[in-house]
Structure formats: C-alpha cells, structure tokens
MOPAC internal coordinates of N, CA, C and O (Angstrom, degrees):
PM7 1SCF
backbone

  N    0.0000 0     0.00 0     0.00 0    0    0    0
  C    1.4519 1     0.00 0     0.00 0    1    0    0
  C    1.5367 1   108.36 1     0.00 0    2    1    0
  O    1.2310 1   119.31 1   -53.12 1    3    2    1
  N    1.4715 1   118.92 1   126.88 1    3    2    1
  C    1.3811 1   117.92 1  -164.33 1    5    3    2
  C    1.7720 1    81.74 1  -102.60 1    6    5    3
  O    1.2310 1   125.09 1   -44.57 1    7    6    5
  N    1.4239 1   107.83 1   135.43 1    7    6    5
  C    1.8197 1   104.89 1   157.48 1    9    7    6
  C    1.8013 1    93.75 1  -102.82 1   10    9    7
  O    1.2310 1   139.63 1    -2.53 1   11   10    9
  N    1.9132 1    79.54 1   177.47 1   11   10    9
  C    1.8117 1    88.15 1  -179.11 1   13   11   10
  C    1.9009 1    67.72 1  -151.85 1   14   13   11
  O    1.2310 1   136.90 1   -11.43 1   15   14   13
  N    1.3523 1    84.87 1   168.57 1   15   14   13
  C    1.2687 1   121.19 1  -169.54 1   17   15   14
  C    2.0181 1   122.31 1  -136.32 1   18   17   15
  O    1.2310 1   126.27 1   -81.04 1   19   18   17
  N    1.7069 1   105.56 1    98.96 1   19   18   17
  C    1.5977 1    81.25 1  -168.17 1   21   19   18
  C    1.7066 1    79.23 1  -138.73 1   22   21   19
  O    1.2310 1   131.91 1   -19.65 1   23   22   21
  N    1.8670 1    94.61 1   160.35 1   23   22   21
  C    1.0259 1   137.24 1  -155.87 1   25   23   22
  C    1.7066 1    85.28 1  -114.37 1   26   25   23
  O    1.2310 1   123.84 1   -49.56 1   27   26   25
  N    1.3115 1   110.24 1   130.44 1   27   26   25
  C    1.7880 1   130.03 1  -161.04 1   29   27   26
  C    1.3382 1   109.34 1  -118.68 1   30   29   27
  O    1.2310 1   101.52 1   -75.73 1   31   30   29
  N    1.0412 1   151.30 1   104.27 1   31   30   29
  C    1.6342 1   127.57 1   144.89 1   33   31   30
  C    1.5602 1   113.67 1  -118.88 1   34   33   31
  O    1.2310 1   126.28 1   -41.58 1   35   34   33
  N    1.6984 1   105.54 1   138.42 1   35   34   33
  C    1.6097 1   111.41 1  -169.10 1   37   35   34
  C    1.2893 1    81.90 1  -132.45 1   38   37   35
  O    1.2310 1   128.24 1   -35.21 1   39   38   37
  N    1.6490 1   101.74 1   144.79 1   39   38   37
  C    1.3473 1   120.25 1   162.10 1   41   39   38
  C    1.2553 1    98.13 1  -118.63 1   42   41   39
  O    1.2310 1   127.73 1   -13.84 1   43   42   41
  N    1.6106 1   102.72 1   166.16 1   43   42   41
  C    1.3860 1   109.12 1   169.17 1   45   43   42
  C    1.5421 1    99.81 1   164.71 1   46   45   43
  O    1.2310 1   119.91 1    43.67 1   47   46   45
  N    1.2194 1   117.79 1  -136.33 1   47   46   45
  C    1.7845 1   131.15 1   155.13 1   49   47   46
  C    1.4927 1    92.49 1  -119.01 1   50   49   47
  O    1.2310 1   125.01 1   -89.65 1   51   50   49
  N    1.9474 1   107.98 1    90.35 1   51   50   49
  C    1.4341 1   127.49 1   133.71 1   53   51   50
  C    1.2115 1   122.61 1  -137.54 1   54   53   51
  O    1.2310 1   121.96 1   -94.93 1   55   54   53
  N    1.4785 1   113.85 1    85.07 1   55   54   53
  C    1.0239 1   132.87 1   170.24 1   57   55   54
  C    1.7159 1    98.10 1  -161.54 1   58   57   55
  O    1.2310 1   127.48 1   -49.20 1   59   58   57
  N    1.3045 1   103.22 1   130.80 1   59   58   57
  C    1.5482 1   128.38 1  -156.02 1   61   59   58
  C    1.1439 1   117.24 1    61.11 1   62   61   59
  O    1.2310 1   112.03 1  -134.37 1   63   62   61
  N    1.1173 1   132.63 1    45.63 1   63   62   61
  C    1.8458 1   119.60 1  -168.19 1   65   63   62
  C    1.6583 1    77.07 1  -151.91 1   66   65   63
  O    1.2310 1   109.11 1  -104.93 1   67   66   65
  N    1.3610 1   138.01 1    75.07 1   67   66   65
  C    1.4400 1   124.70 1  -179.83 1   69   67   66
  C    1.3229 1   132.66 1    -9.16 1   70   69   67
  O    1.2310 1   122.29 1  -114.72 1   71   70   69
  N    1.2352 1   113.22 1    65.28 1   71   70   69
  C    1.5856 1   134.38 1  -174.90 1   73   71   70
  C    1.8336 1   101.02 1   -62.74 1   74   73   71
  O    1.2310 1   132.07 1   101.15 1   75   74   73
  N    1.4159 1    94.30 1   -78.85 1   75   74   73
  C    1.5244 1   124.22 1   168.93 1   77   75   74
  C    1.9164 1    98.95 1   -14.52 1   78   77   75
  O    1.2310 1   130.74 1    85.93 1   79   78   77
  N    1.0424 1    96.87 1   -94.07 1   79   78   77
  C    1.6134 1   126.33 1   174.44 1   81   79   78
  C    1.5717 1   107.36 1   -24.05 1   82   81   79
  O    1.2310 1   118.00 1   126.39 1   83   82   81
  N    1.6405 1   121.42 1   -53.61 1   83   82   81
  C    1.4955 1   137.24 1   175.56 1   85   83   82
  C    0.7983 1   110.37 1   -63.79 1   86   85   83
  O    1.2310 1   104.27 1   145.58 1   87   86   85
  N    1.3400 1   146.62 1   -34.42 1   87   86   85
  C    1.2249 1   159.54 1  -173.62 1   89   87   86
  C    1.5066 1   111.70 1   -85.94 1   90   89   87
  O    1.2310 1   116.35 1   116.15 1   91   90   89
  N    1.2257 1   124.54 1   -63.85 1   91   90   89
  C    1.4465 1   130.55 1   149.51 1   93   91   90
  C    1.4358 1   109.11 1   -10.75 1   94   93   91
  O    1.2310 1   121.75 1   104.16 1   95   94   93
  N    1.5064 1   114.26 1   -75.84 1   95   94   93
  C    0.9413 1   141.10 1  -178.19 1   97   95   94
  C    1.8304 1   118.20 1   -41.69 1   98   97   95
  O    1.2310 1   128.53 1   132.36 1   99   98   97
  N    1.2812 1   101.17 1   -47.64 1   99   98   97
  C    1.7025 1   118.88 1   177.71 1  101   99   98
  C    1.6586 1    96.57 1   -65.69 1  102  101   99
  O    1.2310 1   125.51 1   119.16 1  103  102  101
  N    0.9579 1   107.01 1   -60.84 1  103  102  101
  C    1.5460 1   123.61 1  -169.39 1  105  103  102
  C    2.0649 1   107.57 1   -40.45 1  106  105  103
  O    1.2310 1   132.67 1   127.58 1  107  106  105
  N    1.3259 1    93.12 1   -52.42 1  107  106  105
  C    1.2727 1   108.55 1  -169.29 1  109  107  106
  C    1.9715 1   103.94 1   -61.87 1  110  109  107
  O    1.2310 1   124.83 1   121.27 1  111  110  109
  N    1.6655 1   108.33 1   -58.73 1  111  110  109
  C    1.2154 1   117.94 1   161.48 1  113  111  110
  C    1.2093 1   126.17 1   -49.13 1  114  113  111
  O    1.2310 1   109.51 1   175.75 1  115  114  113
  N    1.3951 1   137.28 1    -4.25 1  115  114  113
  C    1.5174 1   133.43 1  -141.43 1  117  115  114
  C    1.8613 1    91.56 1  -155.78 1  118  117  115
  O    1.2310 1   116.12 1   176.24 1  119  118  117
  N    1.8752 1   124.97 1    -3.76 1  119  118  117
  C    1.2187 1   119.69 1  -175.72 1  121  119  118
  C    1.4364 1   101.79 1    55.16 1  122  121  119
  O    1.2310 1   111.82 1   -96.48 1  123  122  121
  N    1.4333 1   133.03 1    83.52 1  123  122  121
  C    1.3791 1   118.47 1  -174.02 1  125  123  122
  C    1.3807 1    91.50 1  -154.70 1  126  125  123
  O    1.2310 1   122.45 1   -66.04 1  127  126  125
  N    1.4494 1   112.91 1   113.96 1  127  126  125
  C    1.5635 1   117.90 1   172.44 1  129  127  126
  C    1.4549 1   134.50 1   -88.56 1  130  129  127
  O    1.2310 1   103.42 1   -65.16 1  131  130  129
  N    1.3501 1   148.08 1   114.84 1  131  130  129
  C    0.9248 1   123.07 1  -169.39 1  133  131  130
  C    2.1295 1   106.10 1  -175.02 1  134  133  131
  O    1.2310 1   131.19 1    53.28 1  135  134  133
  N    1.3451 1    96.00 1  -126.72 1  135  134  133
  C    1.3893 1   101.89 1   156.51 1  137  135  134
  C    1.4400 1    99.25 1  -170.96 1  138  137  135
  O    1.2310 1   129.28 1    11.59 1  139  138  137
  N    1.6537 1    99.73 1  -168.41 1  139  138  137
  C    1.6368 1   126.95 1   177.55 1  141  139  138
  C    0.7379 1   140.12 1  -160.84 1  142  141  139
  O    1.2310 1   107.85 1   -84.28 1  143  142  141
  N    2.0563 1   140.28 1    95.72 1  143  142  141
  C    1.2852 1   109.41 1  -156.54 1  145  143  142
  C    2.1655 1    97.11 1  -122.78 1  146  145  143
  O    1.2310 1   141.78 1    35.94 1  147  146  145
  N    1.2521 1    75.32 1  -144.06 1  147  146  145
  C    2.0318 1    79.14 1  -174.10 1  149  147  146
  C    1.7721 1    77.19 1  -123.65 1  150  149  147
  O    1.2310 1   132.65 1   -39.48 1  151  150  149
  N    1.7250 1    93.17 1   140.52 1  151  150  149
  C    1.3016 1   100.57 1   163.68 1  153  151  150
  C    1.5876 1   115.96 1  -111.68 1  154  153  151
  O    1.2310 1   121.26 1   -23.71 1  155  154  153
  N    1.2477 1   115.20 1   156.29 1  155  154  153
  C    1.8021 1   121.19 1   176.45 1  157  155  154
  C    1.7070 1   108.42 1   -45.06 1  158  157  155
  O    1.2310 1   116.23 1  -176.77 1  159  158  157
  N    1.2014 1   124.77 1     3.23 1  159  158  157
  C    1.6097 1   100.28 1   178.58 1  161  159  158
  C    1.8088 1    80.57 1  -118.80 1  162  161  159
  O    1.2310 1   106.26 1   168.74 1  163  162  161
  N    1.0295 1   143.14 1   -11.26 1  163  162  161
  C    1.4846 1   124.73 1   167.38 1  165  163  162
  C    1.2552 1    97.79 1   110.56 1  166  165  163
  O    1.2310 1   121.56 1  -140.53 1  167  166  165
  N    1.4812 1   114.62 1    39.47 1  167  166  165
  C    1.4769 1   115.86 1   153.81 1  169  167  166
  C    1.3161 1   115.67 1  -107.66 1  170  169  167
  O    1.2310 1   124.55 1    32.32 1  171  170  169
  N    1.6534 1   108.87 1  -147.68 1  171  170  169
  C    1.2740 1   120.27 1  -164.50 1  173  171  170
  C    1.5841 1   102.49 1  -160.99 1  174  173  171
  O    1.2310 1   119.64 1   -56.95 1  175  174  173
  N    1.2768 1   118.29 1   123.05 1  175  174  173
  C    1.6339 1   136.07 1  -160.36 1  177  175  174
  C    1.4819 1   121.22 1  -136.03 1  178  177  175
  O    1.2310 1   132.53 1   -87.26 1  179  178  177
  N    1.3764 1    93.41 1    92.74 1  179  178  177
  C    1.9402 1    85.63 1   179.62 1  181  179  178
  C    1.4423 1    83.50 1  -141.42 1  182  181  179
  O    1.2310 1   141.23 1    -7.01 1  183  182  181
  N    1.6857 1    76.40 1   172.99 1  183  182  181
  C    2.0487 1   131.28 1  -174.79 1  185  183  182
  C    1.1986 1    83.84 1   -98.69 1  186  185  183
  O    1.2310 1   117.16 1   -27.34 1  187  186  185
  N    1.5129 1   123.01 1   152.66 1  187  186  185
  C    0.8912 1   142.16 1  -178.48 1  189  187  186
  C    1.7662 1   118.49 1  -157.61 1  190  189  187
  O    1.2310 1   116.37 1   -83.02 1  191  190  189
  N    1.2578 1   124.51 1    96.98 1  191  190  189
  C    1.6860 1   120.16 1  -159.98 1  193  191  190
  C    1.1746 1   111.63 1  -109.76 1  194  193  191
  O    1.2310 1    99.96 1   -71.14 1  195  194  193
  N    1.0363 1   153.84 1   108.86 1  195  194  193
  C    1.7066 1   157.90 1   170.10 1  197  195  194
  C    1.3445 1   137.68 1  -152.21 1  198  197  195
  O    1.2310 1   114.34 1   -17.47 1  199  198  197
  N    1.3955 1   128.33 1   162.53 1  199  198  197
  C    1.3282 1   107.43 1   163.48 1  201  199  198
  C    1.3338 1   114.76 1   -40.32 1  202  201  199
  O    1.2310 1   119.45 1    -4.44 1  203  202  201
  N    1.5864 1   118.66 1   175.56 1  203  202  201
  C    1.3217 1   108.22 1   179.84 1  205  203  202
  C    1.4446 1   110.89 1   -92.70 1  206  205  203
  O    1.2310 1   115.11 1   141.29 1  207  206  205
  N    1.6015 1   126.87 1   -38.71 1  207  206  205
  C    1.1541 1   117.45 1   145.92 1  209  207  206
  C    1.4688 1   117.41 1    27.17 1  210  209  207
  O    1.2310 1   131.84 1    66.40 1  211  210  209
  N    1.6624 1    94.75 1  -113.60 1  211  210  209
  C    1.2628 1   139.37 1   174.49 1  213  211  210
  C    1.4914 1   111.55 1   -49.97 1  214  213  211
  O    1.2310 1   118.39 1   146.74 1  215  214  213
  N    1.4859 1   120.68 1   -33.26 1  215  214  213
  C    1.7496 1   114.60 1   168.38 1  217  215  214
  C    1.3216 1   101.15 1   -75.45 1  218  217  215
  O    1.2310 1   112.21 1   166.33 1  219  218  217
  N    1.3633 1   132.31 1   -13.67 1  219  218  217
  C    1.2970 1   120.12 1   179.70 1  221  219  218
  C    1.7337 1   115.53 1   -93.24 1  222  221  219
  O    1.2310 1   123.33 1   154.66 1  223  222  221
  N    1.6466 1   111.21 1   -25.34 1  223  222  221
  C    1.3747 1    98.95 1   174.84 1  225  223  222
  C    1.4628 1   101.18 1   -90.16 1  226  225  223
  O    1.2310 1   102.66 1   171.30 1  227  226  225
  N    1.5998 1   149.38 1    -8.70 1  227  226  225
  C    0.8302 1   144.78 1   169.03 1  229  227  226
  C    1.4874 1   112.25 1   -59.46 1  230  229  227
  O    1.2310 1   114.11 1   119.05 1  231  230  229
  N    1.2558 1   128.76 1   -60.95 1  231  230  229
  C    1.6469 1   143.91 1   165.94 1  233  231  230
  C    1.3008 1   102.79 1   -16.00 1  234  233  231
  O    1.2310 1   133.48 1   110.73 1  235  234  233
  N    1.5202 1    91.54 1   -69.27 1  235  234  233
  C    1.8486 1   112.05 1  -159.92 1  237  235  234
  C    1.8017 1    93.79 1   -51.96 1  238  237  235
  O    1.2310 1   114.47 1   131.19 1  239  238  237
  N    1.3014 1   128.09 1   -48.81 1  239  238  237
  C    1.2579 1   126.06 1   176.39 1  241  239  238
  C    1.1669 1   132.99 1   -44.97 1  242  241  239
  O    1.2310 1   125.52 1   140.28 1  243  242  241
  N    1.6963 1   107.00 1   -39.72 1  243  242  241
  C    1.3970 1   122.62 1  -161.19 1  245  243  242
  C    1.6485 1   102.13 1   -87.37 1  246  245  243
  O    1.2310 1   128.41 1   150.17 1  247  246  245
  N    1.4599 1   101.40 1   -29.83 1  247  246  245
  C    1.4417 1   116.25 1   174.73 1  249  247  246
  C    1.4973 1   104.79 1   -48.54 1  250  249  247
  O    1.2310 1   119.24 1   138.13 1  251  250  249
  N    1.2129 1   119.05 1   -41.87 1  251  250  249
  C    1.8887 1   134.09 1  -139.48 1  253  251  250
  C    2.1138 1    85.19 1   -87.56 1  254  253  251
  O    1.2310 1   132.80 1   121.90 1  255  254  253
  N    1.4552 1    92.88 1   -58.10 1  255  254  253
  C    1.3710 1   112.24 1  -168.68 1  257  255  254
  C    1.3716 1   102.57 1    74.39 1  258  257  255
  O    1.2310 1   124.38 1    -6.08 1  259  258  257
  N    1.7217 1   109.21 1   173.92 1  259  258  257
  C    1.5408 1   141.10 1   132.44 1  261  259  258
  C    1.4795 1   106.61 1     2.59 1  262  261  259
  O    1.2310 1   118.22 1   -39.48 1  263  262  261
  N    1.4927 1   121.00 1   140.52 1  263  262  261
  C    1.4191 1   109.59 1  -171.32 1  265  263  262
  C    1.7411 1    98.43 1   -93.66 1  266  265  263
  O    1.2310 1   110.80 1   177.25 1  267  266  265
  N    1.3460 1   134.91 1    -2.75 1  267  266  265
  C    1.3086 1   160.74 1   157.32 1  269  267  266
  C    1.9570 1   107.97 1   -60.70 1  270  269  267
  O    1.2310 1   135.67 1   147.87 1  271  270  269
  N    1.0774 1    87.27 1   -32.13 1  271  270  269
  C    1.9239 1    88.22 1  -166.28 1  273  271  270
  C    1.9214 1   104.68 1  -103.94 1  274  273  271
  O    1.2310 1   135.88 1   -17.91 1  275  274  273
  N    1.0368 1    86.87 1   162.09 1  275  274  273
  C    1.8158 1    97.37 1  -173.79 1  277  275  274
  C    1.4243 1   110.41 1  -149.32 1  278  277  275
  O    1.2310 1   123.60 1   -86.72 1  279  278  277
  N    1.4844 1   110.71 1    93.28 1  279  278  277
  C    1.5204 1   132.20 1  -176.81 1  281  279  278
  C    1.4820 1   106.78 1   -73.83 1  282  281  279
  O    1.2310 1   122.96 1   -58.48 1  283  282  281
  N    1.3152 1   111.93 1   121.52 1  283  282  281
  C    1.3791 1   113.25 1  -174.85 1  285  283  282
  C    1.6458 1   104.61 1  -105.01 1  286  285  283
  O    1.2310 1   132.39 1   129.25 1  287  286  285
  N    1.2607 1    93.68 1   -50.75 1  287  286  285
  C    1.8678 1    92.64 1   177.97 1  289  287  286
  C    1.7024 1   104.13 1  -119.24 1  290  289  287
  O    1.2310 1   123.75 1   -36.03 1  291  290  289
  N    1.0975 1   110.40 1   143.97 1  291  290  289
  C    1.8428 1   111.94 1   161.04 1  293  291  290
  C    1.3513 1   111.53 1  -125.73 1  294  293  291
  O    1.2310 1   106.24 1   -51.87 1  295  294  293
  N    1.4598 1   143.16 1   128.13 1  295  294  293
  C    1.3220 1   156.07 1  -169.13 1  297  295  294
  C    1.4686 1   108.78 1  -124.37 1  298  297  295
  O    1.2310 1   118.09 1   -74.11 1  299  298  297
  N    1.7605 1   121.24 1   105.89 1  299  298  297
  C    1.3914 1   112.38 1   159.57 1  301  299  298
  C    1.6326 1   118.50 1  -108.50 1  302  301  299
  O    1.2310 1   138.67 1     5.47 1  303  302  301
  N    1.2102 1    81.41 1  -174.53 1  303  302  301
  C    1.7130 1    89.56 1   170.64 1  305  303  302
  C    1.5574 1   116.13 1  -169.68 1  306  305  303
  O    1.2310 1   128.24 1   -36.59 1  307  306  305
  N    1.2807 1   101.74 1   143.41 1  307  306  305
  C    1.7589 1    91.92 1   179.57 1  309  307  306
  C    1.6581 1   111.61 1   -76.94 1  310  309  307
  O    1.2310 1   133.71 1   -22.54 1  311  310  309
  N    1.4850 1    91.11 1   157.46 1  311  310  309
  C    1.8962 1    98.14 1  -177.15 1  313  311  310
  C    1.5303 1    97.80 1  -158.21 1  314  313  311
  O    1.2310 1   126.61 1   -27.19 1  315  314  313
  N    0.9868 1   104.89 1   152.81 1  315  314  313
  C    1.5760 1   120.22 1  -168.45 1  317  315  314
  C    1.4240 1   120.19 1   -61.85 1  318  317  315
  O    1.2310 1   119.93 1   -53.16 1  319  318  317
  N    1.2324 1   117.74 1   126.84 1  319  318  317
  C    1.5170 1   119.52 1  -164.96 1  321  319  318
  C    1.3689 1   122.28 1   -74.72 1  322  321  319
  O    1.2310 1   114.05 1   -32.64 1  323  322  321
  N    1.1783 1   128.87 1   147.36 1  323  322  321
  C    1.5007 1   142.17 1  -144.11 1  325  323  322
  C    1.8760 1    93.85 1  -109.89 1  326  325  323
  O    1.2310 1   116.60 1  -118.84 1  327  326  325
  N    1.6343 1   124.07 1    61.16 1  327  326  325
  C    1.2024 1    95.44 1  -166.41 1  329  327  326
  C    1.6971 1   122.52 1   -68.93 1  330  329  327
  O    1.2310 1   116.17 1  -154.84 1  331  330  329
  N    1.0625 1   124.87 1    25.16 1  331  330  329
  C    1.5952 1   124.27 1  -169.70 1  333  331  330
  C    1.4180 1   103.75 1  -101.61 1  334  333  331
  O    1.2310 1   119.26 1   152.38 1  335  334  333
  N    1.6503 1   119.02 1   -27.62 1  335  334  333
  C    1.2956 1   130.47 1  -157.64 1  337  335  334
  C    1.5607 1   115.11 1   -85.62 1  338  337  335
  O    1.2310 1   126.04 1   -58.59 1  339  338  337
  N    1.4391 1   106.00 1   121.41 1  339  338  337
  C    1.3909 1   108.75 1  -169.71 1  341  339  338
  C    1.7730 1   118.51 1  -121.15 1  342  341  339
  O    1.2310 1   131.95 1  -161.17 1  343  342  341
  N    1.0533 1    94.52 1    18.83 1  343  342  341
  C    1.6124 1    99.46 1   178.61 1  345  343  342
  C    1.3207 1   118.87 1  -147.50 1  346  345  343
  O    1.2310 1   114.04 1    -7.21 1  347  346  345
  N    1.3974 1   128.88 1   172.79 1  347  346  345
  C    1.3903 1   139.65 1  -161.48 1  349  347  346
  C    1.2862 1   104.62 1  -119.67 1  350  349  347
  O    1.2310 1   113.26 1   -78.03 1  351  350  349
  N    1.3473 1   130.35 1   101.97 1  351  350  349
  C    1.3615 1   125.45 1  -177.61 1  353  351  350
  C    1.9290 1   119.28 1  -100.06 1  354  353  351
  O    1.2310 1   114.21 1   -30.96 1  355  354  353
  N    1.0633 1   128.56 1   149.04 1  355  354  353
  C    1.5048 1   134.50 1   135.40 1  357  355  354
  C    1.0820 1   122.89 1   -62.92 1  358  357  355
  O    1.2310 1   111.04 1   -75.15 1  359  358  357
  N    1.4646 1   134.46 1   104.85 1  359  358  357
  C    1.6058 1   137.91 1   179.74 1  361  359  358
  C    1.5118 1    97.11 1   -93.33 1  362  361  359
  O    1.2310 1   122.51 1     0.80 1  363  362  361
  N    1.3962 1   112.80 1  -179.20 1  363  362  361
  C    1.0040 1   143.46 1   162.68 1  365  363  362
  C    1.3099 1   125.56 1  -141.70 1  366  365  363
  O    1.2310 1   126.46 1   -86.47 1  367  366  365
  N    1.5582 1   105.19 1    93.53 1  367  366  365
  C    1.7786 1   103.27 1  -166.03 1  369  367  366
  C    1.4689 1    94.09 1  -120.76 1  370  369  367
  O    1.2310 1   121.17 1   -14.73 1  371  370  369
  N    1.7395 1   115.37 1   165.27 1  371  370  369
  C    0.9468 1   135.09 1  -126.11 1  373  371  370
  C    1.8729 1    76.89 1  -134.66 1  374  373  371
  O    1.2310 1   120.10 1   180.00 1  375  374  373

C-alpha cells in the first residue's frame, strides 16, 4: 500500500456551512488520516494521508463540499507522510 500525503487549502464560503465536520466525515469514509481546521482569512486547511486511490476520491469530495458551502478554489500539494498517524482530527488553529 503506497500512502501520499497532501497539504489542502479551499477557499470559498466554508466557514459555517459544516465544512470541518464534512470533511471529517469524508476522511472517515475514504480511510484518510490527517486533520482540518478554519484559517483567519476564511478558508479551510488540511493534511490529508492515504492511499492515493482514496486521497483522490476524498479530494474530489472535499472539492464538492457541504451542500451549504461553495468552493471556489482548492490548492494541494504533496508533503511528506506522517507514517505513525492514524486518525482524522478537527483542529482549531489560529
């Protein structure tokens, strides 16, 4: 099983529309470890760890979002994989 490891940011309107939570949610359905929080300009920033598979139908999801939220741009990038990390968290970053 090859993992990949990518670094996410979507803007749009996700923030109050349970972005956070949807994502969680994808993650959990999709085996996808990582986290997600809201950043100060009114985005949305996660890790994202999985086969690629599954990082790829997860993406495609996160892209879609919340039926409340409206993703205008999504930006990844690969970043080095966390092999110890086994869960999907909600952060709260500043």
């Amino acid at each position: 099983m090859q993992l990949k490891r990518l670094a996410i940011t979507v803007k749009g309107r996700v923030q109050g529309v349970g972005f956070r939570y949807f994502t969680e949610m994808q993650a959990r359905i999709y085996e996808i470890t990582g986290w997600v929080c809201n950043t100060v300009d009114g985005g949305v920033e996660i890790e994202a760890q999985g086969e690629v598979s599954k990082l790829e139908l997860f993406l495609e999801k996160v892209g879609e979002g919340p039926a409340l939220s409206q993703v205008t741009d999504i930006q990844f990038k690969d970043i080095p994989v966390l092999e110890t990390e086994r869960n999907f968290d909600i952060r709260y970053c500043s």
